[in-house]
N, CA, C and O atoms as a GROMACS GRO file, in nm:
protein
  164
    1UNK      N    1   0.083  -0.121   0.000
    1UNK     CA    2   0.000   0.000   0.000
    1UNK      C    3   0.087   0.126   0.000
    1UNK      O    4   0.056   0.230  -0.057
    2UNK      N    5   0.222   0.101   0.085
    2UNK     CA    6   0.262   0.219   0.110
    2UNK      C    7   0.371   0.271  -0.027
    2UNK      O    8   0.416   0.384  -0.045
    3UNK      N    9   0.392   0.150  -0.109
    3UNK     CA   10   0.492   0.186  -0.242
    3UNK      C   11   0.352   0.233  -0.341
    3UNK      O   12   0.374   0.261  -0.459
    4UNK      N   13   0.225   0.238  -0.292
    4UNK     CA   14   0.121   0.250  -0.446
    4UNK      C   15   0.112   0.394  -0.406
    4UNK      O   16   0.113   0.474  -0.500
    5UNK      N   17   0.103   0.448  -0.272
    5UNK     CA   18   0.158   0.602  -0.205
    5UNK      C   19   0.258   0.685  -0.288
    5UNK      O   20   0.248   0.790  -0.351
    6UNK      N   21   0.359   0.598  -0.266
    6UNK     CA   22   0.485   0.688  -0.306
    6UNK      C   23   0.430   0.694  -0.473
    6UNK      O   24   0.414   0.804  -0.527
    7UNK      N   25   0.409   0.584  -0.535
    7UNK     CA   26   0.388   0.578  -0.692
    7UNK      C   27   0.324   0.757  -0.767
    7UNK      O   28   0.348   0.836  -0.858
    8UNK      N   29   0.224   0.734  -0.637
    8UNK     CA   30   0.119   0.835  -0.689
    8UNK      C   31   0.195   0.957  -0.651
    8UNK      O   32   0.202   1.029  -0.750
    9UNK      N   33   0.248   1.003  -0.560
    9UNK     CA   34   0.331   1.068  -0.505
    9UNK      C   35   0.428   1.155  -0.680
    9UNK      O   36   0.413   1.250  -0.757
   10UNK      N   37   0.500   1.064  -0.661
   10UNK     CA   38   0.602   1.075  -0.788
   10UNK      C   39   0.511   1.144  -0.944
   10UNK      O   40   0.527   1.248  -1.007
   11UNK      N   41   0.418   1.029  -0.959
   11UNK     CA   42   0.327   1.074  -1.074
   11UNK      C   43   0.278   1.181  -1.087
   11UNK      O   44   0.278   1.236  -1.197
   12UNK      N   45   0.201   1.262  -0.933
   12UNK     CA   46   0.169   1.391  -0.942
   12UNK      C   47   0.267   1.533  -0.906
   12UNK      O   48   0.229   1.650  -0.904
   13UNK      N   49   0.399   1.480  -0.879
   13UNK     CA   50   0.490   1.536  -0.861
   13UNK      C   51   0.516   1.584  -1.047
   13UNK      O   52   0.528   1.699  -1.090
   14UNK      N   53   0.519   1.466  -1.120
   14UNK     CA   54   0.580   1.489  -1.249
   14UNK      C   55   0.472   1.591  -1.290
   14UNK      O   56   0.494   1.711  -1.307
   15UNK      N   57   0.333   1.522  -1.308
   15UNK     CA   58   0.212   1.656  -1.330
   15UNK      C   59   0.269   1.805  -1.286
   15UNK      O   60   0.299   1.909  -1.345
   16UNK      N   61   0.268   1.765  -1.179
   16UNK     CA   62   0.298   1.968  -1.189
   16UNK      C   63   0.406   1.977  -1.210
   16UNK      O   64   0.421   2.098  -1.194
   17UNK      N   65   0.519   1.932  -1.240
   17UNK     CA   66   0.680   1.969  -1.327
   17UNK      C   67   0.570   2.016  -1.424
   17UNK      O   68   0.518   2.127  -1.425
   18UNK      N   69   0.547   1.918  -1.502
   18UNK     CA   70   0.536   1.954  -1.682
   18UNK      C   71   0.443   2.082  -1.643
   18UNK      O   72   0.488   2.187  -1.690
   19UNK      N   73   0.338   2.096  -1.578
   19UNK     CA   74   0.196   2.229  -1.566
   19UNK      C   75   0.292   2.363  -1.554
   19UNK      O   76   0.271   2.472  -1.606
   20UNK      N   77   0.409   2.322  -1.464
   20UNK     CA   78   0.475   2.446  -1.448
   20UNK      C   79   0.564   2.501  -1.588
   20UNK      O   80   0.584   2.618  -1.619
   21UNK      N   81   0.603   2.393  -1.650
   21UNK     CA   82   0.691   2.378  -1.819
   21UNK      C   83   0.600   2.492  -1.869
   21UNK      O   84   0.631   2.611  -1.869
   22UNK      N   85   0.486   2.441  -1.911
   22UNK     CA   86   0.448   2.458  -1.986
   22UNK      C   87   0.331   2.615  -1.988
   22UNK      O   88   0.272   2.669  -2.082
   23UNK      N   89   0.337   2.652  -1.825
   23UNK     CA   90   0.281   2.769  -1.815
   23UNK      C   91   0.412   2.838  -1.799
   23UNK      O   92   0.385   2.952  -1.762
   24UNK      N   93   0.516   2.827  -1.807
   24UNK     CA   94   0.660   2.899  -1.788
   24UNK      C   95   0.661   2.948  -1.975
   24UNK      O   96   0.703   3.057  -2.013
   25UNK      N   97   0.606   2.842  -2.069
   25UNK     CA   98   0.645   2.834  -2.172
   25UNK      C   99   0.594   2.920  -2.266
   25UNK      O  100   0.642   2.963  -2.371
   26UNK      N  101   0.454   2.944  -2.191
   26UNK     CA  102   0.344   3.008  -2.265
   26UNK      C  103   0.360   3.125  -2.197
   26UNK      O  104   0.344   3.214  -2.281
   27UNK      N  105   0.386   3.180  -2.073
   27UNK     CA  106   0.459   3.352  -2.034
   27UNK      C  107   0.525   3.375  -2.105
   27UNK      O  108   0.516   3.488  -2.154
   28UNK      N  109   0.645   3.272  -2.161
   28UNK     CA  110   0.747   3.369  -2.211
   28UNK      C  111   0.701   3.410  -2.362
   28UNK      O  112   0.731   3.521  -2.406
   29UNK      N  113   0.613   3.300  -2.456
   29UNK     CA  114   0.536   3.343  -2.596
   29UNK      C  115   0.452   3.438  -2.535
   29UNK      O  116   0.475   3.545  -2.592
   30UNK      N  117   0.377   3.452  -2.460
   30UNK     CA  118   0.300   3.591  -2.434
   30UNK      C  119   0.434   3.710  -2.429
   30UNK      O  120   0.447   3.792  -2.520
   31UNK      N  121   0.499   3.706  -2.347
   31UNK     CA  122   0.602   3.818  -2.332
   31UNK      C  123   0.652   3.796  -2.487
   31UNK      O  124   0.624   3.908  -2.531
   32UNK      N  125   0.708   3.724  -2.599
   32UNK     CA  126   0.731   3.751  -2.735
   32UNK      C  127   0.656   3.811  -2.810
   32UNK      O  128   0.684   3.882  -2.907
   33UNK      N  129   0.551   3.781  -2.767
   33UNK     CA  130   0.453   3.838  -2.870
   33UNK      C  131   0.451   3.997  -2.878
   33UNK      O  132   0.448   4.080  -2.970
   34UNK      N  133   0.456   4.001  -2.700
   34UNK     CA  134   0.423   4.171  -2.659
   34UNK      C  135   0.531   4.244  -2.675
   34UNK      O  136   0.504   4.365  -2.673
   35UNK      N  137   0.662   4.216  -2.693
   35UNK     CA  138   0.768   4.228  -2.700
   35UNK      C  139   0.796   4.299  -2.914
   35UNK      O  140   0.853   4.394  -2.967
   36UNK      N  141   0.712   4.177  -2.964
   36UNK     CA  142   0.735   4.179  -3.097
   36UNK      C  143   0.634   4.316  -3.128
   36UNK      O  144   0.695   4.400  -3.195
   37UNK      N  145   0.506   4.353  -3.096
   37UNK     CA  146   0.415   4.399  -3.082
   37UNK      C  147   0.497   4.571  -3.050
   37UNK      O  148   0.506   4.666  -3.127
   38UNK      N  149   0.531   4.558  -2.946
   38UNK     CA  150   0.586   4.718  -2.860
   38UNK      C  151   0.734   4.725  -3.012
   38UNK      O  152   0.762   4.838  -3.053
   39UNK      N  153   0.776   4.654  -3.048
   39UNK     CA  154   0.895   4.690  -3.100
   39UNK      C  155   0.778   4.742  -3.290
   39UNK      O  156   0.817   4.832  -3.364
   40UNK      N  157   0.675   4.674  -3.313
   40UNK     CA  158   0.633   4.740  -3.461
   40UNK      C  159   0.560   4.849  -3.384
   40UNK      O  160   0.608   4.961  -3.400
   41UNK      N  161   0.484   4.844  -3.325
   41UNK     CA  162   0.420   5.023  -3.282
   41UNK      C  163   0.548   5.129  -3.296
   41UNK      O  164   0.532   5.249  -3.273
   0.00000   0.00000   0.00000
């Protein structure tokens, strides 16, 4: 019981790695965009 713990443990550990990837990933294309945006105005 207590290794099907840790299993899940690990698994939702990896979930929020990647949630954090991938909202890290999409700030920084928002900041490109606005970036690309402020530089044609």
């Amino acid at each position: 019981m207590r290794r099907y713990i840790e299993i899940q443990l690990v698994k939702f550990r990896l979930l929020l790695g990647e949630r954090r990837c991938q909202t890290a990933r999409r700030l920084k294309q928002i900041r490109d965009v606005f970036n690309t945006v402020t530089v044609a105005i």
